[in-house]
C-alpha positions as CSV (number, residue, x, y, z in Angstrom):
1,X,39.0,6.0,53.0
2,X,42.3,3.4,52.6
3,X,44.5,4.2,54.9
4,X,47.2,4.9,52.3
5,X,45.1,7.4,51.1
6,X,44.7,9.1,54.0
7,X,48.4,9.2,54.5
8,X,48.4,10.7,51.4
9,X,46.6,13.6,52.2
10,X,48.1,14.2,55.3
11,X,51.4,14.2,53.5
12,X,50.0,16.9,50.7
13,X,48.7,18.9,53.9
14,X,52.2,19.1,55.4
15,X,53.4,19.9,51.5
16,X,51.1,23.0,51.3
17,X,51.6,24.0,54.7
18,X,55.5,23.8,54.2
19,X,55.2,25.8,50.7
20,X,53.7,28.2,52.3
21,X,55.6,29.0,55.2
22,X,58.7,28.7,53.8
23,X,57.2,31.5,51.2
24,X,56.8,33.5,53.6
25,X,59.6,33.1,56.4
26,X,62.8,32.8,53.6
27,X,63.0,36.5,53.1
28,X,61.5,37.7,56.5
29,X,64.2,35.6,58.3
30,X,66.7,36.3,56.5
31,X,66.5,40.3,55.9
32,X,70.1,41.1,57.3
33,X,71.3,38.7,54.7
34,X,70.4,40.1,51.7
35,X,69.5,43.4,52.0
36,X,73.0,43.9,50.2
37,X,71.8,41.9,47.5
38,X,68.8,44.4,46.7
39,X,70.7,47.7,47.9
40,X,68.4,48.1,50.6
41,X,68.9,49.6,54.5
42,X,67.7,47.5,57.7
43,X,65.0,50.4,57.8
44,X,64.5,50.1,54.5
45,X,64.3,46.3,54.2
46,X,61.1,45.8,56.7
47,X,59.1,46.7,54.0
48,X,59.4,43.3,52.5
49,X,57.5,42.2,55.4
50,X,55.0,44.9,55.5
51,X,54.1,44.5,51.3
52,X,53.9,40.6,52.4
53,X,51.9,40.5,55.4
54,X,49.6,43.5,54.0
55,X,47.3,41.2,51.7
56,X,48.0,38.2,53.2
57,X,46.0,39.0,56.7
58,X,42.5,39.5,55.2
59,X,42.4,37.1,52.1
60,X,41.4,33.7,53.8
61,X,38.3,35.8,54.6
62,X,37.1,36.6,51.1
63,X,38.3,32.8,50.0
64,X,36.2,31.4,51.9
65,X,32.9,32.9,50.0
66,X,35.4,32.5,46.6
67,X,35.4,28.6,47.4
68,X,31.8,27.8,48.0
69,X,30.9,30.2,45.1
70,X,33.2,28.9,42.6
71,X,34.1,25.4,43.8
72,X,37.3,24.1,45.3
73,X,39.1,22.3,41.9
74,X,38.7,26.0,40.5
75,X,40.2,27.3,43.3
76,X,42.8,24.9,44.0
77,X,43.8,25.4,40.6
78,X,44.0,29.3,40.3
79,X,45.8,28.9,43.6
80,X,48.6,26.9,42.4
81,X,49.1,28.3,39.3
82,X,49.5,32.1,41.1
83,X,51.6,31.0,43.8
84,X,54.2,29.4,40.9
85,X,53.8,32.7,38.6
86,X,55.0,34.7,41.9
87,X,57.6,31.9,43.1
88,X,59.4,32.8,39.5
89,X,59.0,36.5,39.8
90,X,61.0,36.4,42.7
91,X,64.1,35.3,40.6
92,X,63.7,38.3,38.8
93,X,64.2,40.3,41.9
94,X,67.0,43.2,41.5
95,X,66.8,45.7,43.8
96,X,64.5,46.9,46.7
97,X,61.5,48.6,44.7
98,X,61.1,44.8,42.4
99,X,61.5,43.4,45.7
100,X,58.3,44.8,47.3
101,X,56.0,44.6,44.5
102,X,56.8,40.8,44.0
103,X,56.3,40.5,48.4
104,X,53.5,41.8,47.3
105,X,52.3,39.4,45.2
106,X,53.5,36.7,46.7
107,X,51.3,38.0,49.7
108,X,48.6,37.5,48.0
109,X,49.3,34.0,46.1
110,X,50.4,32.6,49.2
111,X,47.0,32.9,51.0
112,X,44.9,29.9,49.9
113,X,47.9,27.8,50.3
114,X,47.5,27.6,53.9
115,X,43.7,26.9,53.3
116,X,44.3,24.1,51.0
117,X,46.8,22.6,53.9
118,X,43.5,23.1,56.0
119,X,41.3,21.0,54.0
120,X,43.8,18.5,52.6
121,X,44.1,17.6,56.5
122,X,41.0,17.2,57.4
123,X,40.0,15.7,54.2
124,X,41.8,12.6,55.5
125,X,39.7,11.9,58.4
126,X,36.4,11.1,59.4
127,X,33.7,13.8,60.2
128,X,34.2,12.6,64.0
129,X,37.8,13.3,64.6
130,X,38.0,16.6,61.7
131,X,38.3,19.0,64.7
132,X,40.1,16.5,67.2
133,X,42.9,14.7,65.1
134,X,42.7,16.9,62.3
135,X,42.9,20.2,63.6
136,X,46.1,19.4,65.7
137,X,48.0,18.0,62.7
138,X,47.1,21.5,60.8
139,X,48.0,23.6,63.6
140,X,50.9,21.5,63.8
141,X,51.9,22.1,60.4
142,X,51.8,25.7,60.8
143,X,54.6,26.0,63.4
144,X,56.9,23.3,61.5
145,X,57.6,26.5,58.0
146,X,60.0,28.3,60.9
147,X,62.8,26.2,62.2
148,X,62.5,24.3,58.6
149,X,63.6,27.7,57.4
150,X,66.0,28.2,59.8
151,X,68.0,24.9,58.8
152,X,67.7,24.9,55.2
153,X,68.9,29.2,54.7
154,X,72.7,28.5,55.1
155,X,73.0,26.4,52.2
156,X,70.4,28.2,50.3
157,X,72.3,31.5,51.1
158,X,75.6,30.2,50.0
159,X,74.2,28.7,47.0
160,X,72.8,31.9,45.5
161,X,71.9,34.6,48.2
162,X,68.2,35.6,47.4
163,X,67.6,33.5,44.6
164,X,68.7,30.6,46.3
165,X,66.2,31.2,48.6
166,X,63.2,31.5,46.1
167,X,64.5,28.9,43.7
168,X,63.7,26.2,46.5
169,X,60.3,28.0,47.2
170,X,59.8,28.0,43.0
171,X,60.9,23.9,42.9
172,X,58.1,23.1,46.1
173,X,55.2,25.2,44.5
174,X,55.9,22.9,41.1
175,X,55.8,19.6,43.6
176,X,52.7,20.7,45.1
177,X,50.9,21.6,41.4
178,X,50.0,17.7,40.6
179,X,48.3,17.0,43.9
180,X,45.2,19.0,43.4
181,X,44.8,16.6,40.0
182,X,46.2,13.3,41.8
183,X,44.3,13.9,45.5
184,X,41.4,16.0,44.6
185,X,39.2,17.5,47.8
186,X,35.2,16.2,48.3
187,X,33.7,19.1,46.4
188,X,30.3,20.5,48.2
189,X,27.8,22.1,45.9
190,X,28.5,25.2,44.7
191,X,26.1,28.2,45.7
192,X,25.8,31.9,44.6
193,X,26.8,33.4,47.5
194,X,28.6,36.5,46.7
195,X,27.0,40.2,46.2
196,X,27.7,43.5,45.8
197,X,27.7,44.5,49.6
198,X,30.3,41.5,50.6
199,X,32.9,43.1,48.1
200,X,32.8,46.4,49.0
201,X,33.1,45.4,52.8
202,X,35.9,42.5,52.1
203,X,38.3,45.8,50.3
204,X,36.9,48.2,53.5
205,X,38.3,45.1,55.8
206,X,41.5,44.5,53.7
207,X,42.5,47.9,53.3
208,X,42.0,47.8,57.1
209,X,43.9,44.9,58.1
210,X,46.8,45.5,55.4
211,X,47.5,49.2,57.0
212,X,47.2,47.4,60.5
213,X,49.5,45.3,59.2
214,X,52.3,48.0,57.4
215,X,52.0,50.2,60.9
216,X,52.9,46.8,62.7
217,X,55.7,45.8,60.4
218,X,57.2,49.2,60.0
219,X,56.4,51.0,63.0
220,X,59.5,50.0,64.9
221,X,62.2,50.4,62.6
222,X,60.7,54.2,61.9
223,X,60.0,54.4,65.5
224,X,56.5,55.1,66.0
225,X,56.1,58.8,66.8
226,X,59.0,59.6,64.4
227,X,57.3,59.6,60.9
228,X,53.5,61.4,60.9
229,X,52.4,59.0,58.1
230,X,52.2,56.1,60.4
231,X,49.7,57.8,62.1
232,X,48.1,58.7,58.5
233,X,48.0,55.0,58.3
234,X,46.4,54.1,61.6
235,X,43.3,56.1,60.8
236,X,42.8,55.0,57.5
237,X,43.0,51.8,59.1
238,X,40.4,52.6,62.4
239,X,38.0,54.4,59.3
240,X,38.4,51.6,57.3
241,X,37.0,49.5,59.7
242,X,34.6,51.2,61.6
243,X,32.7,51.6,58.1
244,X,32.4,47.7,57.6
245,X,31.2,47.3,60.6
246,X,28.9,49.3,60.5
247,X,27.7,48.7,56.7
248,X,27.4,44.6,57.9
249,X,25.4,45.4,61.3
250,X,22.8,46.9,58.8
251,X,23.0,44.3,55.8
252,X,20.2,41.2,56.1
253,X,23.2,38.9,54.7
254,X,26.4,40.2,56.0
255,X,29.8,39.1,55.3
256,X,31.2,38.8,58.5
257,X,28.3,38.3,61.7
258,X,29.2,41.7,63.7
259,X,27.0,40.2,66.4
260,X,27.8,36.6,66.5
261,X,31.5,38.0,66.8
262,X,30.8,40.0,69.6
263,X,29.3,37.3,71.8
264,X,31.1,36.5,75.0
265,X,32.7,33.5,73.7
266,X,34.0,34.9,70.6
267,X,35.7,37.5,72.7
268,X,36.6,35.4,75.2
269,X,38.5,32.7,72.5
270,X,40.2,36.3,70.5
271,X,41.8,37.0,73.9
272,X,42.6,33.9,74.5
273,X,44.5,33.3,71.5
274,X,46.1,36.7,71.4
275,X,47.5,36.4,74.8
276,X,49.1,33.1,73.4
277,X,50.5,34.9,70.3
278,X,52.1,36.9,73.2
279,X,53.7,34.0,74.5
280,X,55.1,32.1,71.5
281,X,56.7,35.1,70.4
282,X,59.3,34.3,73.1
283,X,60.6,31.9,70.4
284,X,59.6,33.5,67.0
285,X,60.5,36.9,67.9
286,X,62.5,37.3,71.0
287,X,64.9,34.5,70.3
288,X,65.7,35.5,66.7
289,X,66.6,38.7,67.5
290,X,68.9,38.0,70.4
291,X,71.1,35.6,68.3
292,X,71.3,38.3,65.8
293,X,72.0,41.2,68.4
294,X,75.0,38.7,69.6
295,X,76.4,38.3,65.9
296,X,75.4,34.7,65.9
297,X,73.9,33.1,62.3
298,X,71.8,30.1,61.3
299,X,74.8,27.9,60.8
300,X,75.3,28.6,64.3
301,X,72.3,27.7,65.7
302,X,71.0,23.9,63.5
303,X,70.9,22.4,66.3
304,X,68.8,24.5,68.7
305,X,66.3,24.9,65.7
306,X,66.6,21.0,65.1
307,X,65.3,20.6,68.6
308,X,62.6,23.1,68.2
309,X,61.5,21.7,65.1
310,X,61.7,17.8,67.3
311,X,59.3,18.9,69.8
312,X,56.7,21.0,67.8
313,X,56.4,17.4,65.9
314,X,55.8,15.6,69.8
315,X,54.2,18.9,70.9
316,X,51.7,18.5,68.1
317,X,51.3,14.7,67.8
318,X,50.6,14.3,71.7
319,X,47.8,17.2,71.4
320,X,46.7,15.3,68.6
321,X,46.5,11.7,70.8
322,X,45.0,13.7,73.5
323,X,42.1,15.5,71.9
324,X,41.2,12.3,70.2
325,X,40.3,10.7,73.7
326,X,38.5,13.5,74.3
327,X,40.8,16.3,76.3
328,X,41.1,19.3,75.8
329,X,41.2,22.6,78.1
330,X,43.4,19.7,80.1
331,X,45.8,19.9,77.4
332,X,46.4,23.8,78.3
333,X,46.8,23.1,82.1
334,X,50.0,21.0,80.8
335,X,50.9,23.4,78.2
336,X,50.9,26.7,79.7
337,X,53.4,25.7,82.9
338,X,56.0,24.5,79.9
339,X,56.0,27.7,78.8
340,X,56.0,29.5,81.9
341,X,59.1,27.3,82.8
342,X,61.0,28.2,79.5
343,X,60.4,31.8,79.5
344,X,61.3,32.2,83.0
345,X,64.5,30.2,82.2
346,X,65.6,32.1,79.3
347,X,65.1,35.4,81.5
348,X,68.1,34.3,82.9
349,X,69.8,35.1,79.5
350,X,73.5,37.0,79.6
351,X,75.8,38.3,76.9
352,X,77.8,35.0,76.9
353,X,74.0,32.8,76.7
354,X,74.9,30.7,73.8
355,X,72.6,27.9,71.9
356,X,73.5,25.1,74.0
357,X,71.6,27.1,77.4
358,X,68.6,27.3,75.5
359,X,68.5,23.7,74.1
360,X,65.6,23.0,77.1
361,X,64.1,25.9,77.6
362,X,63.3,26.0,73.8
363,X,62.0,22.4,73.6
364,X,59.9,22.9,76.3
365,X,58.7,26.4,74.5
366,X,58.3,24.6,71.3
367,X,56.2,21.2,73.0
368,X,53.8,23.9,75.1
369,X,52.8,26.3,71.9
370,X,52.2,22.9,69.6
371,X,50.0,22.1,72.5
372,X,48.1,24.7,73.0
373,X,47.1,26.2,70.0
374,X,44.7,23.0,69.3
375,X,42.2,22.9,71.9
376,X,41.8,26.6,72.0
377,X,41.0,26.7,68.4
378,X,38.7,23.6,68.4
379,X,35.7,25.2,70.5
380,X,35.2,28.3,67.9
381,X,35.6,25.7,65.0
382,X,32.9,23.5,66.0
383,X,30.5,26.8,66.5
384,X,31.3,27.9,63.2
385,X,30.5,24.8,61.3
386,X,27.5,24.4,63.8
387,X,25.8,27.1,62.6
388,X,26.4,27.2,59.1
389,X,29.1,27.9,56.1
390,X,28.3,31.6,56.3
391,X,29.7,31.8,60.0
392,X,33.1,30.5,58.8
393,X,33.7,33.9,57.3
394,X,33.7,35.2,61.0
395,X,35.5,33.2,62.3
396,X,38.0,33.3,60.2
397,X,38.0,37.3,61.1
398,X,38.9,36.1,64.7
399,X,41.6,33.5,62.9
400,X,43.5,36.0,61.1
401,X,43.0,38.7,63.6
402,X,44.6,36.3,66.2
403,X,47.6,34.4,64.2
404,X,48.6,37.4,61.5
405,X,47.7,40.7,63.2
406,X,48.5,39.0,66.7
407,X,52.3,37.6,65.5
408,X,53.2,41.7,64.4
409,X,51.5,42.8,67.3
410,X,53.9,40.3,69.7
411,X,57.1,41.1,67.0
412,X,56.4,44.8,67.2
413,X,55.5,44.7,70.8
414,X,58.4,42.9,72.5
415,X,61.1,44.8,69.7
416,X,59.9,47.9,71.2
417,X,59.9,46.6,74.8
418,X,64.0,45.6,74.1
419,X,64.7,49.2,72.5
420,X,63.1,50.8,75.2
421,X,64.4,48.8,78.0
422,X,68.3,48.4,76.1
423,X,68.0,52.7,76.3
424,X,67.4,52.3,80.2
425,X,70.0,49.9,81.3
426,X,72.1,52.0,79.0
427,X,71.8,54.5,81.2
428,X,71.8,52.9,84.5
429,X,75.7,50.9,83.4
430,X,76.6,54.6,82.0
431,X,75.8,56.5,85.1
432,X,79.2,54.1,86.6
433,X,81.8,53.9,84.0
434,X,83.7,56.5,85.3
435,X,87.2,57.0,84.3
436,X,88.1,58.5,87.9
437,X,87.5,54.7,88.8
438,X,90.4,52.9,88.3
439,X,89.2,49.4,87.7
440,X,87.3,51.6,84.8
441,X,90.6,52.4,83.6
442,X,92.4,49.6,83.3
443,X,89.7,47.7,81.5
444,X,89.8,50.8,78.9
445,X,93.6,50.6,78.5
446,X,93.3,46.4,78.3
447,X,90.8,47.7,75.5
448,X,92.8,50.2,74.1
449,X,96.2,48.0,73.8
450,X,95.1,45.7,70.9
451,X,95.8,48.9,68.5
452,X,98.7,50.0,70.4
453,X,100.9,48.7,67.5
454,X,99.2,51.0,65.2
455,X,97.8,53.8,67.0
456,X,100.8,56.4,68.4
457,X,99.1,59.0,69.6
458,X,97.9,58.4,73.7
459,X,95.0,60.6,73.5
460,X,93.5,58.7,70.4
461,X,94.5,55.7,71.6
462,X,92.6,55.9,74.8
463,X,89.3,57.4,72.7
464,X,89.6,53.9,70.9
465,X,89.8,52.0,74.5
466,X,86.7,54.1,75.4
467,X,84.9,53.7,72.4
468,X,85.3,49.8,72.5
469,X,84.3,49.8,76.4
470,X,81.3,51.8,75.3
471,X,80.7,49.1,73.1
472,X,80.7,46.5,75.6
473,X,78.2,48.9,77.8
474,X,75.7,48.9,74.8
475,X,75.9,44.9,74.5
476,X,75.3,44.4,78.4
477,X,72.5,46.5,78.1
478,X,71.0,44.3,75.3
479,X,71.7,41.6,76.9
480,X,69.6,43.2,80.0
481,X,67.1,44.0,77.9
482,X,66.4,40.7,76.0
483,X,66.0,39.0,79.6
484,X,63.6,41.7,80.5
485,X,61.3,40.5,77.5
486,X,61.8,37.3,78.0
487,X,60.7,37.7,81.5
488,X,58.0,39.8,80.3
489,X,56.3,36.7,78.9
490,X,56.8,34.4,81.7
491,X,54.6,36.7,83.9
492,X,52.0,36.9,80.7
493,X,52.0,33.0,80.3
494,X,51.7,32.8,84.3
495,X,48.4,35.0,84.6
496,X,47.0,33.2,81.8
497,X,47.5,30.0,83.7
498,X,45.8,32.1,86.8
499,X,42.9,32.9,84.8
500,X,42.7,29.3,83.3
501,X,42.3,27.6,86.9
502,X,39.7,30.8,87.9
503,X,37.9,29.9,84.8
504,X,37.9,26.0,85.2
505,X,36.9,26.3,89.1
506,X,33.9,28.9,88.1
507,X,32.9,26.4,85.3
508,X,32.7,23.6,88.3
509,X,30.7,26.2,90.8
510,X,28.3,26.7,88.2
511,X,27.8,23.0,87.4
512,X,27.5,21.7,90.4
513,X,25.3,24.8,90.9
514,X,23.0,24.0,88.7
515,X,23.5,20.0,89.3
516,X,24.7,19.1,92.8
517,X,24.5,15.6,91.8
518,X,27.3,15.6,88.4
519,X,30.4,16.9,88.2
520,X,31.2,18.8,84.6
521,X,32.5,16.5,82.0
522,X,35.1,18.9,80.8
């Protein structure tokens, strides 16, 4: 292939991948923002990510069958053409019930975009360097959607609130409609593939994932033994997916390899990745909501994000260098101790932290999840397509599970963690603001003497000092509680760096176990 062309699909890769991503993180980062403009309540508003993220965790697997069953022009097309019919709906948007249903829709037309990014990436290299080269570049890709978003949603806000924000989604899926026509994939033959049995077990595994999903993205703002119906929810989802399983483990040709998933180094790569989804929520999760517990908005914070977004490109393109001289579990030995350094440094986080403290920690965050994603991805890929088409569908399974399910598990996990933690330290700073002490005192009558020009009456007065000290209470405790999460992940991201030089030194026992004469390659 020229090497123009090549560029040329690398460029259309980073065009889908963008489209995508920006799809989806314009309204989920942005809910405080315009849940005026659709009359909806913070509680309220998560549901825009639930109705998104419920389709969209389990489609990639039925797509992949879809693809190789109906070829990849069809699909590219059919792809395109729904992702644009959903970007417009979402001008059309007027309150919070239109809202959902068109998140909903969107869920589900956003899905093969990110596949198309896939192939469009590794369409533009040879078969050598497809999971080396290629497979950093996409992963790469998929961390670039979320500090794009950040920089670009001011202007987009001020220009027209919600449909601001879609209109540019609407204008980048019409840019990415001519290059399925102008770059079109290598399409394999097409082969009958799909049956009766893999449709009724793809709805069983997408009703599954998609209430996984709405618990995850709902649970917290509902608080999860509050409502009865998220537990309604959770067993549909455990029944839904107990009854795949066990209709594949008895089909000759099953949709997703029950067994093959379960082997030791399936399980081994799920944790694996999970346990880095736990990590890099330090910066997708953690970090946007302290700035938005602090009062602090997007125009606030362009630069911070424009150094995130600098070192997920280095981040990315090193892994990419490295893995294409052949490194790879190296490449976590470096990465891991980046992240262990930021989250450890941003544990240190107080109510006056501000952008310009995080500017290292973040880049270092931002290099070491670019970096690690790749190699930990590579060894299931090259299993997969080892042993055939049909084993993509599993792995996939492990994919989603991983990057979807594992991002709301981290969100829902670490918001949780900060409410519980923010209700302790509440406590603990409660248990000594005592108006017997007099420094107490005088901080609630500085307080209180910013109304005293308008306030004449002592007594209420000094309830309006107390109330705004109680207020100051409530932030420290935030503030307490964000640098518990944050330290939280530096002791995850530490044990997995543990683990990592157990595993390595095992692999090296065994080796030169079973060959005292060569060391292990890698």
């Amino acid at each position: 292939m020229p090497a123009w062309k090549g560029l040329a699909y690398i460029l259309s890769s980073v065009m889908f991948f963008l489209t995508q991503g920006l799809g989806m993180n314009l309204a989920l980062a942005n809910l405080t923002q315009i849940q005026g403009t659709i009359a909806a309540t913070t509680t309220e508003s998560a549901w825009l990510s639930a109705a998104y993220m419920a389709p969209n965790v389990s489609l990639a697997i039925g797509l992949v069958k879809i693809r190789m069953q109906y070829g990849i022009r069809n699909f590219a097309e059919i792809s395109i053409f729904g992702f644009v019919l959903a970007s417009v709906l979402n001008l059309f948007v007027s309150d919070l019930q239109s809202a959902i249903i068109v998140r909903f829709l969107s869920g589900i037309a956003a899905a093969p975009l990110s596949t198309l990014g896939f192939l469009y990436m590794l369409e533009a290299f040879p078969p050598a360097k497809k999971l080396t080269v290629g497979l950093s570049l996409a992963m790469m890709n998929t961390t670039l959607a979320a500090p794009i978003t950040r920089l670009v949603s001011p202007s987009l806000l001020d220009f027209g609130e919600w449909r601001g924000l879609y209109t540019l989604e609407m204008g980048l899926a019409l840019l990415v409609m001519p290059i399925i026509y102008l770059l079109p994939l290598t399409a394999p033959p097409r082969v009958k593939v799909i049956n009766f049995g893999d449709i009724v077990v793809y709805l069983l595994v997408a009703i599954g994932f998609g209430c996984l999903a709405v618990v995850l993205s709902v649970g917290r703002p509902y608080w999860w033994f509050e409502v009865p119906w998220l537990g309604v929810v959770l067993v549909v989802c455990i029944a839904t997916l107990l009854a795949a399983t066990l209709i594949d483990l008895n089909r000759a040709t099953p949709l997703i390899d029950i067994r093959w998933l379960l082997t030791w180094p399936n399980v081994r790569m799920t944790i694996v990745l999970l346990v880095f989804r736990m990590i890099s929520a330090e910066q997708t999760s953690i970090l946007l909501i302290y700035y938005q517990n602090i009062g602090l908005l997007y125009d606030q914070l362009q630069m911070l994000y424009l150094i995130i977004l600098v070192f997920s490109l280095v981040g990315g393109l090193t892994c990419a260098a490295l893995m294409n001289i052949g490194y790879g579990w190296q490449i976590q030995m470096v990465a891991l101790p980046l992240m262990i350094v930021a989250a450890f440094m941003d544990s240190q986080v107080t109510s006056l932290t501000r952008p310009e403290q995080m500017y290292l920690s973040q880049a270092l965050m931002a290099a070491g999840i670019a970096l690690f994603l790749p190699p930990a991805l590579s060894p299931g890929f090259r299993a997969a397509f080892a042993k055939g088409p049909f084993y993509l569908v599993t792995f996939f399974v492990i994919f989603l599970f991983t990057q979807s399910i594992g991002s709301l598990i981290g969100t829902a996990f670490y918001g949780t963690l900060i409410t519980i933690r923010e209700k302790f330290h509440s406590s603990v700073l409660v248990e000594h603001v005592l108006l017997t002490d007099p420094i107490v005192a005088q901080r609630a009558a500085q307080l209180s003497a910013s109304y005293g020009k308008v306030i004449g009456d002592p007594q209420l007065l000094n309830s309006e000092g107390l109330a705004l000290l109680g207020t100051q209470v409530t932030r420290e405790a935030y503030s307490l509680a964000f640098g518990d999460a944050f330290f939280v992940v530096g002791v995850i991201a530490l044990l997995a760096f543990v683990v990592l030089i157990l595993h390595r030194l095992v692999v090296v026992v065994q080796a030169r176990t079973a060959d005292p004469t060569n060391a292990p390659a890698s």
